[in-house]
N, C-alpha and C positions, 0 to 999 in steps of 0.2 A: 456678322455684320455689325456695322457700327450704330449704335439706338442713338447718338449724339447728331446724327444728322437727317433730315426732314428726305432727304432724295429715298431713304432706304426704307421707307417707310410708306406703306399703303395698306389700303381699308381692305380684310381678308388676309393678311398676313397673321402668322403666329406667331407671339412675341410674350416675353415675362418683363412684368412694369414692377415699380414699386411703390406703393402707395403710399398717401401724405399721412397715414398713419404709422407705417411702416420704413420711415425716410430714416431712424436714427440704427433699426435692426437690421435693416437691409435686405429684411424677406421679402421675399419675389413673388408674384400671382401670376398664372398662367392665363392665355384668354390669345381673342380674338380681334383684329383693330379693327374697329367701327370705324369712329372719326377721327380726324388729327385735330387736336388743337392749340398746336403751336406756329404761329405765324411766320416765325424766323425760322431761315434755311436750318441754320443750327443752334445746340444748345448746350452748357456743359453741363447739365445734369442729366441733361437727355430729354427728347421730345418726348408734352404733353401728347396721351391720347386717352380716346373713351373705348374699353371693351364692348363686345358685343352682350357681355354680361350689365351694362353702364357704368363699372368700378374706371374711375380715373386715375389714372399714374405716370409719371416714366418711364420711357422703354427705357429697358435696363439690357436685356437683351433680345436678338431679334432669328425668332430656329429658322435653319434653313428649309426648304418646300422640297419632299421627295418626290416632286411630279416628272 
């Protein structure tokens, strides 16, 4: 799914962000979406969110749920 847009995203999703440290390597951090904190539907870096960990980033990408 697409981490560019705020519909595909909710709190308890699992998802790899990349951190404002991490924005020029392009490593990814695994985790858990707390909050969103992107106000716009969409975004082209990819919507802010907060881990369950509190690490902030971009979804970069979003795993799918084997429920």
């Amino acid at each position: 799914m697409d981490g560019k847009s705020r519909k595909n995203i909710k709190p308890g999703l699992k998802v790899a962000i990349v951190l404002k440290k991490d924005q020029r390597t392009g490593n990814l951090t695994d985790g858990v979406v707390k909050d969103i904190l992107t106000n716009s539907q969409n975004h082209p870096h990819g919507i802010k969110v907060r881990l369950e960990s509190g690490l902030i980033g971009r979804v970069a990408e979003i795993y799918e749920n084997d429920d």
